[in-house]
C-alpha angles and dihedrals in degrees: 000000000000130000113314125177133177122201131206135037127338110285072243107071108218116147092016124151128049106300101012121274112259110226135061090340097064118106108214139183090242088055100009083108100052127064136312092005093067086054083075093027107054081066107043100038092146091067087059115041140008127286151181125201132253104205120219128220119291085225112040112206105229131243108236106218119222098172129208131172104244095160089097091041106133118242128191114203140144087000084295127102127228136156123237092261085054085050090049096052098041093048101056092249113193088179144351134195133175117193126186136176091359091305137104102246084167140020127171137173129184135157097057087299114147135190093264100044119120108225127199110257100192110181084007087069083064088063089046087063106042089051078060087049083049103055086043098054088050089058091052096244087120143039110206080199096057126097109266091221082053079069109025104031093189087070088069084068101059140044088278084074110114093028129120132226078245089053089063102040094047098042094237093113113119098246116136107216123151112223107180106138093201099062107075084209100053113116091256094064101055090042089060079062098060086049091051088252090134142006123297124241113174113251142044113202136245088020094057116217111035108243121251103246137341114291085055086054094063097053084074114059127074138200136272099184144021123285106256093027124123131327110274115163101231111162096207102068084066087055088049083046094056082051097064099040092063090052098053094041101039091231147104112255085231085058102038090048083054098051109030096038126001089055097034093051085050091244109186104207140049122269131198145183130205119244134194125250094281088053093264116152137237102228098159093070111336104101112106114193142160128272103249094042088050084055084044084061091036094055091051089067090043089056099045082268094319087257091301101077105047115246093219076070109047086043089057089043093055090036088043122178123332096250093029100110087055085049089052096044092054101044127105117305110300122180128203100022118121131224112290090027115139147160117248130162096351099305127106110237110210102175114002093194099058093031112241123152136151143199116228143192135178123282096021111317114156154164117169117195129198119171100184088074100025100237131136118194120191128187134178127196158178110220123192081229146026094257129007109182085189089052083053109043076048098056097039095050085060089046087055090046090050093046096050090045089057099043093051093087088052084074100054090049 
C-alpha cells in the first residue's frame, strides 16, 4: 500500500459547486459534526470555525519510504476475516499512514483527503498538549506536581482549586462536567457553544446566559468528587490545562505547539486549532493537522520523545502513576481495555508491559504507538457516530495484524 491521494471534493458531495450549492448539501455549524456532513468537516474546519496557526518547520525532515503492500494484509476480527484495505473501507477512512523504523511502509487518502490536508484531530489534540506539558516540564517552567491555581491564580477561585497540573493531564480533577455526545443537553455540548462549536443560542440552562468565552466558562461549573480520585474523561480539564500552560510559558499554545513541537520534529505542513471568540484554544480536540506530520508526532513517543519530548516523560506516561492502574480500573465502564491498563498524561495506555498506547480521538481518530517494533499507525476518520466500539475492535485488531507483520523480521535478524 504506497502511497495513494485523491484529489477533489468528498465522493459525497457535500459543499460542491462554486460557491457551494445551498440545500441538503450544505455542512453547517448547527450539523458539520453528524454524517454524512463530517465526511466534508473534518477537512475544512477553517471555513467553519476560527482558527489560529500552528506553523511548521522552515526546513521539514523528511520521511524516508520503505513501501510495502499492506492492503492484503490478513486481519482477524469479530470471528470474521478481513485484510487491512477491507478495514479501511469499512471504517470511513479519510487517511492512513504506517510508519516503522522511522519509514513510511503505507500511506493511504480517500475522501477527497490529500497529503497536505489538515484533518480534525478531535481527543488526539489532548495528547498534543500534554506532549507541550511535557517539553516544558522538562525545562523546568512547570511542575506537574504543583497546584494549577500556584500558576494561574484565577483557578483559586473556582472548582479547579485544590487541583494539580497531574490531575489535568491525567482526568482525575473534581469537575463535574457531562460528556455524552448523544444528549444534545449534556454540559459538552454547550460548551461546544462557548467555543463557537455550534451555534449559539443564547442560554445554557440552568446557568442562564451563556458566558462569553471559555475562562468564563469555567467560572461556572463546580465539582462532584475529590481532586486525585478516580479516572472520569472529561474533555474540559485539557482545556484548563492549556490555560495554565500558557501561563506558565507566556505564549500562546498555538504558538508553543509550533515551537516546541510541530518545527523542532521537522513537520512539513501547516496545523491549526480552533479558538473561541477571545482567541482561547481548544486544546482538548480542536488541532487539525496533516497525516505525515501526525506520524511525525507519532514517531517522537515510539523513540522515548525522539530528544524533543523528554524521556523522563514518555517513561512516566507508559509507567503512569503509582495507583493509576486502581483509578483506571474504577472509573466509569471501559471496554476493551485489559487488565493494567491505565490514562496518563493524555494518552491512553493499553498495555503498559509491551508497551502499546495510543492517542484517540471520536469518530475514528487515531495514532497507535509501539515501540517494541518501532511502528506508528495512524488512522483518521469519519465515523457515522462519536464512538463506535465495533469501528474500533475493528480497527485494533488491523493495527495488531500490521505490527506483527512488521516485527516478524525482528526475529530473523
Amino acid at each position: 500500500m504506497a502511497e495513494q491521494a485523491t484529489t477533489g471534493q468528498a465522493t459525497t458531495g457535500l459543499m460542491s459547486g462554486a460557491p457551494p450549492f445551498r440545500g441538503q448539501a450544505q455542512v453547517t455549524l448547527a450539523n458539520w459534526q453528524d454524517p454524512p456532513f463530517n465526511a466534508w468537516a473534518f477537512q475544512h474546519i477553517r471555513e467553519l470555525i476560527p482558527t489560529a496557526r500552528i506553523a511548521p518547520a522552515s526546513d521539514p525532515a523528511p520521511l524516508p519510504r520503505a513501501e510495502q503492500d499492506l492492503s492484503g494484509l490478513a486481519v482477524r476480527s469479530e470471528d470474521r476475516d478481513w485484510t487491512v484495505g477491507d478495514v479501511l473501507a469499512a471504517s470511513h477512512t479519510d487517511g492512513f499512514l504506517v510508519l516503522h523504523r522511522g519509514q513510511v511502509v503505507a500511506e493511504h487518502y480517500a475522501n477527497g483527503m490529500t497529503p497536505g490536508t489538515p484533518h480534525l484531530l478531535m481527543s488526539v489534540s489532548k495528547s498534543v498538549t500534554a506532549a507541550v506539558a511535557g517539553v516544558l516540564a522538562g525545562r523546568g517552567l512547570l511542575d506537574p506536581a504543583a497546584q494549577a491555581s500556584s500558576i494561574v491564580p484565577e483557578l483559586a477561585g473556582m472548582s479547579f482549586a485544590g487541583a494539580t497540573v497531574q490531575h489535568l493531564l491525567d482526568m482525575r480533577a473534581g469537575t463535574k462536567f457531562s460528556e455524552d455526545y448523544e444528549d444534545l443537553d449534556a454540559d459538552v455540548r454547550r460548551y461546544e457553544q462557548v467555543y463557537l462549536w455550534r451555534p449559539r443560542d443564547g442560554s445554557a440552562p440552568p446557568l442562564g446566559t451563556l458566558p462569553p468565552d471559555a475562562l468564563a466558562y469555567y467560572a461556572t461549573l463546580h465539582n462532584d468528587g475529590p481532586h486525585g480520585g478516580p479516572f472520569r474523561y472529561r474533555s474540559i480539564l485539557t482545556d484548563v490545562l492549556a490555560w495554565v500552560l500558557e501561563r506558565a510559558a507566556g505564549r500562546r499554545l498555538s504558538e508553543l505547539i509550533a515551537t516546541e513541537l510541530w518545527q523542532p520534529m521537522g513537520a512539513e505542513s501547516d496545523a491549526e486549532i480552533t479558538v473561541d471568540g477571545h482567541g482561547n484554544p481548544m486544546a482538548d480536540g480542536g488541532i487539525c493537522a496533516t497525516l505525515r506530520d501526525l506520524g511525525r508526532f507519532g514517531q517522537l513517543y515510539a523513540t522515548g520523545g525522539g530528544g524533543i519530548v523528554p524521556e523522563s516523560w514518555v517513561a512516566d506516561t507508559i509507567r503512569g502513576a503509582p495507583d493509576g492502574v486502581e483509578a483506571f480500573t474504577g472509573a466509569d465502564e471501559l471496554p476493551g481495555y485489559p487488565p493494567g491498563a491505565h490514562y496518563r498524561n493524555c494518552w491512553w495506555i493499553r498495555d503498559p508491559g509491551e508497551p502499546f498506547f495510543n492517542a484517540s480521538g471520536i469518530y475514528g481518530q487515531n495514532i497507535f504507538v509501539h515501540p517494541p517494533s518501532q511502528t506508528v499507525v495512524v488512522k483518521l476518520s469519519h465515523w457515522p457516530d462519536p464512538l463506535s466500539q465495533p469501528l474500533l475492535r475493528l480497527t485494533l485488531d488491523a493495527v495488531h495484524a500490521i505490527i506483527a507483520a512488521l516485527s516478524a523480521p525482528l526475529t530473523k535478524d
